[in-house]
C-alpha positions in Angstrom: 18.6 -15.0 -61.9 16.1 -13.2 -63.9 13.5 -14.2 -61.1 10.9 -11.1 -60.8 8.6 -12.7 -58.0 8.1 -10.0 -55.4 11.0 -10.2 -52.6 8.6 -11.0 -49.9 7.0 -14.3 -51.8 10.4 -15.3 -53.1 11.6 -15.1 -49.2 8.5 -16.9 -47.7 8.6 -19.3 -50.7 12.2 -20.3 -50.5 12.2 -20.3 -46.2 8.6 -21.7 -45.3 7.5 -23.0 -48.8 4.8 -21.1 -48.9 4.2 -18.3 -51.7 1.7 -16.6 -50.2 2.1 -11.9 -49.9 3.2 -10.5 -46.6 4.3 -7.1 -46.0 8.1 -6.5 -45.3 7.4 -5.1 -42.0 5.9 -8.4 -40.6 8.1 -10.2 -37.9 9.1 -14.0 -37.2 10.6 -15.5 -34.4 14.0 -16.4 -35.8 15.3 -16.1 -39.6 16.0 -19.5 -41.0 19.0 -21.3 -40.4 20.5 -21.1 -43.6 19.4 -17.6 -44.6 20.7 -14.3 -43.4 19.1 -11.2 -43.3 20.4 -7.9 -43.2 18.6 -4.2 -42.4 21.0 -1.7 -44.2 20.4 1.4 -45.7 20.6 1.0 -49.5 18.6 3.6 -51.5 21.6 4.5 -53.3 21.5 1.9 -55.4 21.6 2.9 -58.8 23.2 0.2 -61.0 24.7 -3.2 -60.4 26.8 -3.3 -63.4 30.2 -3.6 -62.7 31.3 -1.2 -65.6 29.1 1.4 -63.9 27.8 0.5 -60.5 30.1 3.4 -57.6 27.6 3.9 -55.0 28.4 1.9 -51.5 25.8 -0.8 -51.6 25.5 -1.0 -54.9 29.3 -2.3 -54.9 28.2 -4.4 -52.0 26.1 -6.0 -54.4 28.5 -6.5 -56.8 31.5 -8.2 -54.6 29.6 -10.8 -53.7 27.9 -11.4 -57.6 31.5 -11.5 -59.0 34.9 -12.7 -59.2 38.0 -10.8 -60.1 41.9 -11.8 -61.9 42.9 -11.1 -57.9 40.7 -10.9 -54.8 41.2 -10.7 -50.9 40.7 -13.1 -48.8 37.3 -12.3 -46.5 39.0 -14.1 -43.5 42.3 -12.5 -43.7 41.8 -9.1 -45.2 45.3 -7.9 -44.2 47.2 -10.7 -45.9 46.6 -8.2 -49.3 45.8 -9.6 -52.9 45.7 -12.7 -53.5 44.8 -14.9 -56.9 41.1 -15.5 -57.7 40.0 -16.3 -61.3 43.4 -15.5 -61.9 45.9 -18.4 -60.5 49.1 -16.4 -61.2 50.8 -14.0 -62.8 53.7 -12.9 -64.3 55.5 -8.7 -65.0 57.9 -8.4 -68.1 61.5 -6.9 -67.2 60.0 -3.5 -68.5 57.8 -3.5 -66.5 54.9 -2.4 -68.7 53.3 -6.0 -69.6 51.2 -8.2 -67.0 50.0 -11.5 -67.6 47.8 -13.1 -65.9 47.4 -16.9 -66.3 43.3 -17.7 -66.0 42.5 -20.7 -63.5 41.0 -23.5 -65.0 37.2 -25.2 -64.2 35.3 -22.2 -63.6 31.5 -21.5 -64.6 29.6 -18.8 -64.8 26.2 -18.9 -63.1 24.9 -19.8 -66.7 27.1 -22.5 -66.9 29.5 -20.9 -69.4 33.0 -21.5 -68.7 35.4 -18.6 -67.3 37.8 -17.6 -70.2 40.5 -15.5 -70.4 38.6 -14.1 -73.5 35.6 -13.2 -70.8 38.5 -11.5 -68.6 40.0 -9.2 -71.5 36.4 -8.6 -72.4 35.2 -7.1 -68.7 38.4 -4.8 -69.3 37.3 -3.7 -72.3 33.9 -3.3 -72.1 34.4 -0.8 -68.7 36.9 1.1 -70.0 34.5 1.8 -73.4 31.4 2.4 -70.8 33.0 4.9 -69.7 31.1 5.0 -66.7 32.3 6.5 -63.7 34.4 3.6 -62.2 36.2 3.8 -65.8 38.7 6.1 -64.5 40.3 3.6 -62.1 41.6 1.4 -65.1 42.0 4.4 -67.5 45.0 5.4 -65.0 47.0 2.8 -66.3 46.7 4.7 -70.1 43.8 2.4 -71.4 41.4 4.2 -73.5 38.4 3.3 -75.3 40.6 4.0 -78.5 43.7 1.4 -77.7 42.0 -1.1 -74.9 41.4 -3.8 -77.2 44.7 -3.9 -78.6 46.1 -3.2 -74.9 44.2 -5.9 -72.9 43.8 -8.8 -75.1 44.2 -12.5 -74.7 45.7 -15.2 -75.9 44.6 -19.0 -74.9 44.5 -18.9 -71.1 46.3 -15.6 -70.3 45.2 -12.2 -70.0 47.9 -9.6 -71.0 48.1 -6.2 -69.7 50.3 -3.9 -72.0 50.8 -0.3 -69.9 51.5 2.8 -70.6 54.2 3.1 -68.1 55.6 0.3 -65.4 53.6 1.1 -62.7 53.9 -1.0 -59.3 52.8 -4.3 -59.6 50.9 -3.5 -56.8 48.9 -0.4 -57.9 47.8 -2.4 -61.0 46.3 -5.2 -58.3 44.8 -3.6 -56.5 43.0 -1.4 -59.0 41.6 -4.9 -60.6 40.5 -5.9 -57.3 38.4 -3.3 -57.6 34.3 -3.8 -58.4 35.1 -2.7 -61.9 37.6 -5.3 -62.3 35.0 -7.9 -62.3 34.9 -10.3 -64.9 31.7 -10.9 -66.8 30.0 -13.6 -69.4 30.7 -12.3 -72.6 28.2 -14.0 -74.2 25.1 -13.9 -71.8 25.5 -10.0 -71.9 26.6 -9.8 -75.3 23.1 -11.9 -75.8 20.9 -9.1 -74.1 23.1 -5.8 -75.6 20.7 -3.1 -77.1 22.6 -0.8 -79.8 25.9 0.1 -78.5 25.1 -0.1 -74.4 27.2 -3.5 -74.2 24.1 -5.2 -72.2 24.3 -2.0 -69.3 20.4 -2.0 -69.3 20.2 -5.8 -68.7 23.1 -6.0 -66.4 22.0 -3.0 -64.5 19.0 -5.3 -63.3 20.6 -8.6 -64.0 23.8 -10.7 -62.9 26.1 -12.4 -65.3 29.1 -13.5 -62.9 30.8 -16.3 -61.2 30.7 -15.1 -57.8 29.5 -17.2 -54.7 25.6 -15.9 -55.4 23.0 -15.3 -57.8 20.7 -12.5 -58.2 17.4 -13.6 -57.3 15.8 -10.6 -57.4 16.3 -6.9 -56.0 13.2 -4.3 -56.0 15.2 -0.5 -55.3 14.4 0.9 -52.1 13.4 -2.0 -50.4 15.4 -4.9 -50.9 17.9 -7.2 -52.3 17.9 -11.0 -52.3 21.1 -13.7 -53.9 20.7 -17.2 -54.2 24.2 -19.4 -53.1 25.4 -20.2 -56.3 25.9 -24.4 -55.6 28.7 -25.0 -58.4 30.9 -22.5 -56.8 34.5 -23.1 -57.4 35.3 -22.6 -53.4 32.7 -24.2 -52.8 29.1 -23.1 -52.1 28.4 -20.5 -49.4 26.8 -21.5 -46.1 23.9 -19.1 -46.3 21.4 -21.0 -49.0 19.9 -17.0 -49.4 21.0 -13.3 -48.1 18.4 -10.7 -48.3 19.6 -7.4 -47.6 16.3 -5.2 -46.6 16.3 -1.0 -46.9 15.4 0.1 -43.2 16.3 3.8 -43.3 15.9 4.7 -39.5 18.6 3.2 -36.2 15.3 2.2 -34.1 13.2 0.6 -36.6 17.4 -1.5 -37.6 17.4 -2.1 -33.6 13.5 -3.0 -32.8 13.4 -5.8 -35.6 16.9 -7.1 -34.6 16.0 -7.5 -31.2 12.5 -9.4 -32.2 14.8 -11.6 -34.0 13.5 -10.6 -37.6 16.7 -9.9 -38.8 20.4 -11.4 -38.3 22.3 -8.0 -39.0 22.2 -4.4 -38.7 24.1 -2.5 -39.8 22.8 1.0 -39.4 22.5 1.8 -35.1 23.7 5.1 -33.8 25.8 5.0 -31.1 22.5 5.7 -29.1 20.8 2.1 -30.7 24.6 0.4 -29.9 24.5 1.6 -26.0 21.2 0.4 -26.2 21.4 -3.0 -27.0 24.3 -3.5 -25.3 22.4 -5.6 -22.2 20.6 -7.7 -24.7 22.9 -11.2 -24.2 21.0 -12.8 -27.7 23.1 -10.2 -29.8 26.6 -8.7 -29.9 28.3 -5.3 -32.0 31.3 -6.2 -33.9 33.3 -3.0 -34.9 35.4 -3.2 -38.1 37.4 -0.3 -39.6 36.0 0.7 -43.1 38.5 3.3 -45.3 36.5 6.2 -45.0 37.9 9.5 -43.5 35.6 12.5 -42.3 38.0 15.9 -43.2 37.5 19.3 -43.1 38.3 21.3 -46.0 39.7 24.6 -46.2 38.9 26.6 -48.9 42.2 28.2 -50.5 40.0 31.1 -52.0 39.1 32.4 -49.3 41.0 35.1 -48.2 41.4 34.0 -44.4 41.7 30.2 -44.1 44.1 30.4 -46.9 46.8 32.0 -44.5 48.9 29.4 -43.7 48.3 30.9 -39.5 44.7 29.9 -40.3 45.4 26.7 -41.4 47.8 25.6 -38.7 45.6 27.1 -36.4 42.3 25.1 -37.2 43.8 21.8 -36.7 44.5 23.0 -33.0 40.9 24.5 -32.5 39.0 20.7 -33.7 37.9 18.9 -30.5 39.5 15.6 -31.4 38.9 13.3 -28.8 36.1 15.1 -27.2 33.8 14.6 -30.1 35.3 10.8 -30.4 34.7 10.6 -27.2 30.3 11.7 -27.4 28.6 11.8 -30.6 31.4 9.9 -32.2 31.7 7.6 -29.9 32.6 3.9 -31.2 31.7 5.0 -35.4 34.6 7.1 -35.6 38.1 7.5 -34.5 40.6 10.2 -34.2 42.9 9.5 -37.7 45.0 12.7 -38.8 46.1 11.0 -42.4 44.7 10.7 -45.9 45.0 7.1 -45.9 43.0 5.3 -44.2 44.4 2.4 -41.5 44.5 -0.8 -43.2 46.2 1.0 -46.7 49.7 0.4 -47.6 51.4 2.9 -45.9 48.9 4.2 -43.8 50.5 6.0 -40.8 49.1 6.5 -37.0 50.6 9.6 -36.6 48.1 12.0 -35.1 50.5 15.3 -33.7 47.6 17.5 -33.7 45.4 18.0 -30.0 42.4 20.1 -29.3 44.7 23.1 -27.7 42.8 26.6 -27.7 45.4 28.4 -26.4 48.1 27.1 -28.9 45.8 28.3 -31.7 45.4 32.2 -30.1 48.8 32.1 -30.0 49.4 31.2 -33.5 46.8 33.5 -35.0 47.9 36.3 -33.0 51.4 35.6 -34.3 50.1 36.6 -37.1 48.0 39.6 -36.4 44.6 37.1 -36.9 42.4 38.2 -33.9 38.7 38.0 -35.7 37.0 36.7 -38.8 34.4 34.7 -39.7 34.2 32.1 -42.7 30.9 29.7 -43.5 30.5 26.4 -43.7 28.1 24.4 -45.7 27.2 21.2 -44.0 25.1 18.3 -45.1 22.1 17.3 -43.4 23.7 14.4 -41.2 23.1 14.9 -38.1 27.1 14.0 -37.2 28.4 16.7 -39.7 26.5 19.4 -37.9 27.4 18.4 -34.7 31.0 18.3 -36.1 30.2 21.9 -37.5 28.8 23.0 -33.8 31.8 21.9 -31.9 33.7 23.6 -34.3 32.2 26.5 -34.0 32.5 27.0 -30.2 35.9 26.5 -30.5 36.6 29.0 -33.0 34.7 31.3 -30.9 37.0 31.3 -28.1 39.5 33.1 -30.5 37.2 35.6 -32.1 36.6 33.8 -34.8 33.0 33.2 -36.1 31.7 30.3 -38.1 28.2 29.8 -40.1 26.7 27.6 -40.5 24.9 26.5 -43.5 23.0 23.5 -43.6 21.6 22.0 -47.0 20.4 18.3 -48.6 23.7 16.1 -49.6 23.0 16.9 -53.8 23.3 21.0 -52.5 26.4 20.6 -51.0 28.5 18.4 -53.7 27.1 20.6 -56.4 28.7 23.9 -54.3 31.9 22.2 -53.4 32.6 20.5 -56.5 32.0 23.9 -57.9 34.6 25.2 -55.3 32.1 27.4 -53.8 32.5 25.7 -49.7 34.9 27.7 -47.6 34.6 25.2 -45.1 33.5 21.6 -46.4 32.6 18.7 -43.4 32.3 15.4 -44.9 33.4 12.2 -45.6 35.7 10.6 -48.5 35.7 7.0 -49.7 38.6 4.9 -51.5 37.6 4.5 -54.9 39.9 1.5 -54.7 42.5 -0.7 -52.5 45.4 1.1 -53.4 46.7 4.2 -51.8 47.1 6.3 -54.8 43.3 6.2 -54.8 43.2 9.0 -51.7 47.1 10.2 -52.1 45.7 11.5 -55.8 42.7 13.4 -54.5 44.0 14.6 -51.0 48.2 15.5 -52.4 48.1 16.2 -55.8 46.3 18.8 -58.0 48.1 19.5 -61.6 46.4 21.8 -62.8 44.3 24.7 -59.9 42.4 26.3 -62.5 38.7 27.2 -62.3 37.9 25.9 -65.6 40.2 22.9 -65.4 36.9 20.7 -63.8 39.0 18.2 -61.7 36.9 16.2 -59.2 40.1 15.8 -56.6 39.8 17.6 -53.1 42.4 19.7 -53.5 41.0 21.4 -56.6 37.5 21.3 -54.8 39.7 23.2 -52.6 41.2 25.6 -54.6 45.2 24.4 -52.9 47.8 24.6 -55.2 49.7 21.5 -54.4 53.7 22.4 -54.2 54.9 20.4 -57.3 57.5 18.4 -55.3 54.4 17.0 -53.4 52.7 16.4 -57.3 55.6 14.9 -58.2 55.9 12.7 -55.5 52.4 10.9 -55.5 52.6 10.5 -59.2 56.3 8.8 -58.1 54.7 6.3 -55.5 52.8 4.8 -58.4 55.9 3.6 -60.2 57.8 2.3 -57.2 58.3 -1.8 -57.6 59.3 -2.3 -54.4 56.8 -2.3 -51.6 59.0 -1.3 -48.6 59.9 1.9 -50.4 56.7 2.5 -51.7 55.3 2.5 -48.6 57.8 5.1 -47.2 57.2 7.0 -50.0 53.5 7.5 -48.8 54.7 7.7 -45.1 56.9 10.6 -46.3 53.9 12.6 -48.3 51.8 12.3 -45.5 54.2 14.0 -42.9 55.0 17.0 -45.7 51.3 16.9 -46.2 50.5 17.7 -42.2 52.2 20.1 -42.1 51.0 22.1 -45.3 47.4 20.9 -46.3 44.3 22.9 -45.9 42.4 19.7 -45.9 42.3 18.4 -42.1 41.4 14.6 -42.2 39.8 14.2 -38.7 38.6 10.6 -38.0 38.2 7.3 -39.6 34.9 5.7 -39.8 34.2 2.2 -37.8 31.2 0.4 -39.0 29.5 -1.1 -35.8 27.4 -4.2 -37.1 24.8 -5.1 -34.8 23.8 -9.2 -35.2 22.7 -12.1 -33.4 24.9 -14.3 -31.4 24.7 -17.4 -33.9 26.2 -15.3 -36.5 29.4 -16.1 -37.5 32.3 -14.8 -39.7 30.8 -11.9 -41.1 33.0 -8.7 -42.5 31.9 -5.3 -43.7 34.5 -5.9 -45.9 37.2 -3.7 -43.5 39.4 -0.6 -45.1 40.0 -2.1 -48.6 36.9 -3.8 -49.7 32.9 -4.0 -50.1 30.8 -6.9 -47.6 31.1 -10.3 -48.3 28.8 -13.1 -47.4 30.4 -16.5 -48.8 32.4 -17.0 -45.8 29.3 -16.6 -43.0 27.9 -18.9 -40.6 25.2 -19.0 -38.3 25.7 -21.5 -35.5 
């Protein structure tokens, strides 16, 4: 796994047996038969340390390096948590203490065996990182202060000690996460420099139990894992996966179609329609949790009339824009959490109704205005931003647009300087706290209080019953009314938020026909590879 061969000889060595340089862009008839090979975007790789790895594929990375206490299943992704490294586990009367009983006969990819000691460890060691996925596990009142005396182990066990008895699961789900993977103490431990608990190494390096290896991965151009053999389900069909950066749709599309690679997972809808009388390849769609909103800014002295707000979500074009430039990437979803959550809703009230929205804004004496928007360069989000625009014409309203590169953008919105934000938000993890926390609950609206959730971004004041009843939903035990408790924020939070989620996003994934059993990984988790085929 510390392998440095260049990507292209390690490929042509390990598929051909020969060793011999060749430029990524070269093509060959078919990929071998027990290798896949994907073209995906993946520049934003920055680290693939668990304790600090957040970006998309980065975490792709990760999922399939790694094994966590609980897992999903990559061929039943609804069925919810299940055990992994962890076989069972068990929640005190209190409801503050979780133990977690480690499964026994597991190796690392050096050979070490899986402890519970390992487990607490990977806890630990994220939590004192302080990276940014820290935050998911410093919910549950760990600190870099008190984490070793509140995760600690004893023989096979793992024991959780919490602040408070949260659901059992919220705590799951959160160590499902990609920061809830579980680490070799002592192979990092072995490579640590100074106080960085082996982040340099590991940022380049692997050091799990997962279903691969890392043979090698060279940033901005590709990725490569090895099938770990001793895996403890058992070894993964595909003997390799290299994952190569192709940035543009046509270039994803052209080498598909020559048969150079098995997957794509980039195609506009354009590249999609176009492939779509090629009978040696199919589309898959899969919904992924991300939700493209709009954002009102509660500054501004306009869209924070609650006419204006009520109005807007009659003036978006919902299922015209699903209907073009959307079309098959993104469907009309009017909730915060995502379908596939625990209690995700499909109610969508709002329509694209122009006349509904004169009448509300001349209700209240709104006939003109005009408010900017500051759009990322994606070509979507301006369109987005254009429909928008005409629309808000038609009541005399005018809209500007602003368009800038991504790192412009989240520097003026998280700044709360956006009056109208377009763009996308991600689950940080499988729970639905993870979105209700960001869309429905802001403690503290102050400038200088430096909050990263939308609503502060925002400038919204959430009502404190609404505060009070996300924070609520994270102590529930039981999961019927747990989920109505989401149901229920979510129909206050129609009717009163200033932040419009619009659409969900579908991830259309391009391969050949032989290709069997793949999964973006659906709302709730990153791709996974152990469970594909190719026929």
């Amino acid at each position: 796994m510390q392998n440095r061969f260049p990507l292209r000889a390690l490929f042509l060595a390990s598929a051909i047996g020969v060793a011999a340089p060749l430029s990524m862009s070269a093509a060959w008839a078919e990929t071998p038969a027990d290798t896949l090979v994907i073209a995906h975007q993946i520049d934003d790789i920055i680290s693939l340390d668990p304790g600090q790895s957040f970006e998309f594929s980065g975490q792709d990375v990760v999922r399939n390096l790694y094994d966590r206490l609980v897992d999903f299943d990559p061929l039943d992704l609804k069925a919810g948590i299940k055990p992994s490294l962890a076989q069972g586990w068990e929640v005190s009367e209190d409801g503050k203490t979780i133990t977690l009983t480690m499964r026994d006969g597991v190796t690392f990819h050096s050979g070490n065996p899986v402890r519970a000691e390992d487990a607490a460890w990977s806890l630990q060691r994220a939590v004192k990182l302080n990276k940014s996925p820290a935050f998911i596990l410093n919910q549950f009142g760990f600190t870099a202060e008190n984490v070793d005396e509140r995760v600690s182990f004893d023989g096979n066990r793992v024991i959780l000690q919490l602040d408070q008895p949260y659901a059992q699961s919220f705590v799951l789900n959160c160590l499902a996460s990609e920061v809830g993977s579980v680490i070799d103490k002592e192979t990092v431990l072995g490579h640590a420099e100074g106080e960085d608990f082996g982040n340099a190494w590991l940022s380049t390096n692997d050091a799990g139990s997962g279903p691969f290896t890392l043979a090698a991965w060279r940033p901005n151009e590709a990725v490569q894992l090895a099938a770990y053999a001793d895996y403890w389900q058992g070894a993964p069909a595909m003997a390799r996966v290299i994952v190569r950066h192709v940035q543009e749709s046509s270039a994803q599309r052209l080498l598909l179609e020559q048969g150079d690679i098995d997957v794509a997972r980039n195609l506009t809808p354009t590249d999609v329609e176009g492939i779509a009388g090629n009978e040696a390849v199919k589309v898959t769609d899969e919904l992924r949790g991300r939700i493209l909103y709009m954002g009102l800014s509660q500054k501004d002295p306009l869209l924070s009339q609650p006419a204006m707000i009520e109005a807007m979500k009659y003036l978006i074009d919902y299922k015209g824009m699903e209907e073009s430039f959307l079309k098959g990437q993104w469907k009309v979803h009017q909730n915060f959490l995502p379908e596939g959550y625990l209690g995700g809703s499909d109610e969508n009230p709002w329509t694209y109704d122009i006349e509904k929205a004169r009448q509300i804004l001349g209700d209240a004496g709104i006939t003109s205005g005009t408010v900017t928007t500051v759009v990322r360069d994606i070509r979507e989000y301006l369109d987005v931003a254009q429909t928008l625009q005409a629309a808000m014409g038609q009541v005399g309203l005018t809209l500007e647009i602003q368009q800038m590169t991504g790192a412009q953008v989240l520097d003026a919105y998280r700044a709360r300087q956006v009056p109208v934000f377009i763009g996308e938000w991600g689950p940080d993890y499988a729970d639905p706290h993870t979105n209700a926390s960001t869309f429905a609950h802001n403690p503290n609206n102050a400038d200088d209080a430096g909050l990263s959730q939308l609503a502060w971004r925002n400038s919204w004041a959430v009502p404190d019953e609404m505060n009070q009843a996300v924070e609520a939903a994270t102590l529930e035990g039981d999961t019927d009314k747990r989920v109505q408790m989401y149901l229920d924020i979510q129909k206050d939070y129609r009717e009163i938020a200033p932040i419009i989620p619009m659409f969900q996003k579908i991830e259309q994934a391009a391969m050949q026909q032989n290709v069997q059993n793949w999964t973006s990984g659906g709302s709730v988790s990153s791709v996974m590879y152990r469970q594909v085929t190719k026929e």
